[in-house]
N, C-alpha and C positions, 0 to 999 in steps of 0.2 A: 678719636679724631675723625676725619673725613672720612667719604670713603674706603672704609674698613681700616684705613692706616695705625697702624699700634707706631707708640710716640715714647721713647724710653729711651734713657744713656746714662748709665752705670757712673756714679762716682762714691768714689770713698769717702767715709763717715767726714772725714777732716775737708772734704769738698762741699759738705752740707752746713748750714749754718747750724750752730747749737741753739739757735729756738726751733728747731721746728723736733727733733727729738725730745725735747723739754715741752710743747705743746701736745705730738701725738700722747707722749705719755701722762701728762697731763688730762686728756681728753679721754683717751682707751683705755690705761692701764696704770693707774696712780703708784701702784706696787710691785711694778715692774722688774726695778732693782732689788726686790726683796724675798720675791716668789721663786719657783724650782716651777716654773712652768704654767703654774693653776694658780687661780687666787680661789680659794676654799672659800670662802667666804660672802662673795661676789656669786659665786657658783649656787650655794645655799639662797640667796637673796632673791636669784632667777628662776629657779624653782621652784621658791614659796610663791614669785610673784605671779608666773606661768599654771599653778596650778588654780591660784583665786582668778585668772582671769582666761581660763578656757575658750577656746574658739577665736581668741583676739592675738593680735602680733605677738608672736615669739617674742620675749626678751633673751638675749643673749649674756654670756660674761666670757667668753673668749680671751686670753691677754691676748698680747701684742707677740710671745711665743708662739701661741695655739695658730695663730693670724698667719704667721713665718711661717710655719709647718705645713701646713693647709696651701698659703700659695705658693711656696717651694716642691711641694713633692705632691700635690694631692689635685682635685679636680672643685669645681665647686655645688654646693647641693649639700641637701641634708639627706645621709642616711647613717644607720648606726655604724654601718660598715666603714663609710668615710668615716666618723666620729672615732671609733676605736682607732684605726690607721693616724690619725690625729693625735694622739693620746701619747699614741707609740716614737711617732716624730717628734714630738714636743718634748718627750723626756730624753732623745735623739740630741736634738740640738742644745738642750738646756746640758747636757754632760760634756758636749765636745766642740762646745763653742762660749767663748764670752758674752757677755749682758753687750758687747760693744760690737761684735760679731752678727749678733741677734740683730737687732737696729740696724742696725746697716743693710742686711740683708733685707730686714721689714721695707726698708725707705726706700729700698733700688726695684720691691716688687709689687708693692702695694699699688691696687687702682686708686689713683688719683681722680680722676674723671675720663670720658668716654673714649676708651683707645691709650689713655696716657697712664702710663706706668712710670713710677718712680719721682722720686722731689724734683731731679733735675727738669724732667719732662712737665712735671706740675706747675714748675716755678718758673722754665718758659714760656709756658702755655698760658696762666692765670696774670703772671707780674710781668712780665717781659723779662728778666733779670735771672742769673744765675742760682742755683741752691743756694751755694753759700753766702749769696747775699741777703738772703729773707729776712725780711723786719720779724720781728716778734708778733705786729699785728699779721702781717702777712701769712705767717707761719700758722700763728691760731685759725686764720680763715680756713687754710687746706685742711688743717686737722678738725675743722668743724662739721667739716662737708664728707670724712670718713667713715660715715656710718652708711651713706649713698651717695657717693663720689658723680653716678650716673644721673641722679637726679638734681640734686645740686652746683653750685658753681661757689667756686672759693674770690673769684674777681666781681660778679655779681647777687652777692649774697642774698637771700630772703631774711625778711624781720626776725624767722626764728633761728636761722642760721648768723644773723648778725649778734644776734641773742647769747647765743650759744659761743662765737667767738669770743665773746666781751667777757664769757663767764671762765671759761681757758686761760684771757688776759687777767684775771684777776687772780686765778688761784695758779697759774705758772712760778708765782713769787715765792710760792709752798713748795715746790718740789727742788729737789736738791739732787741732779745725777753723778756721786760719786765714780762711780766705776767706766759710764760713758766719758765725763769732760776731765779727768786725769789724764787722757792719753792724749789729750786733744791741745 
């Protein structure tokens, strides 16, 4: 936000609308509810890709665990040191917290955009309106703009960001969160 201001206020998973969980994970981490923390696979993918294309942007495969761990307890930056520390936290919270635990804590720390942390802060910054009222499109926008919250805008999207949400709103129909929307 402005002037250095950080823009954040804590609400409970059930204060959030259930699209915008069903979009980040959608968008971050399709295997969310299925993983012990890592997706194996995703992991393999980034490093095959990382190595054929040396000197160009990192690709990442972080879940939406690794994410929580990292900005709950950790600093930001790449070194192997954070990364191990990372590893340690992720198998941490994946043993003494629920899939709905995770989430929640993801949504209330994650940068949304510049200064604003968390859906609430997101969703009155980008829509005017509460968490738990975000449209599905709504919800896809923020979750589209999560790869660079800073450079992006979930209220004024760019064509590849508009792209990107449309592509959230089609395959959100695929995901199925039993373990988040049971309690909800």
């Amino acid at each position: 936000m402005e002037d250095g201001k950080i823009d954040k206020d804590w609400q409970s998973l059930e204060n959030i609308s259930r699209n915008l969980p069903l979009a980040v994970v959608t968008a971050e981490d399709q295997k969310f509810e299925e993983h012990f923390g890592f997706d194996i696979e995703a992991i393999e993918k980034a490093v095959k890709y990382n190595e054929k294309h040396k000197g160009k942007k990192v690709k990442g495969a972080s879940t939406i665990s690794q994410q929580t761990a990292k900005n709950v307890f950790l600093w930001q930056g790449r070194s192997w040191l954070r990364k191990g520390l990372e590893v340690y936290f992720t198998f941490l919270i994946e043993i003494f917290w629920s899939k709905e635990r995770i989430m929640e804590v993801y949504l209330n720390v994650i940068e949304m955009g510049p200064g604003i942390y968390g859906a609430e802060a997101a969703a009155q910054h980008y829509f005017n309106k509460p968490a738990k009222k975000l449209t599905k499109s709504e919800a896809a926008s923020i979750a589209a703009i999560l790869p660079n919250p800073i450079r992006w805008s979930a209220s004024k999207p760019t064509a590849y960001i508009t792209k990107k949400r449309n592509w959230i709103l089609r395959h959100m129909n695929k995901i199925d969160l039993k373990e988040i929307n049971q309690k909800k």
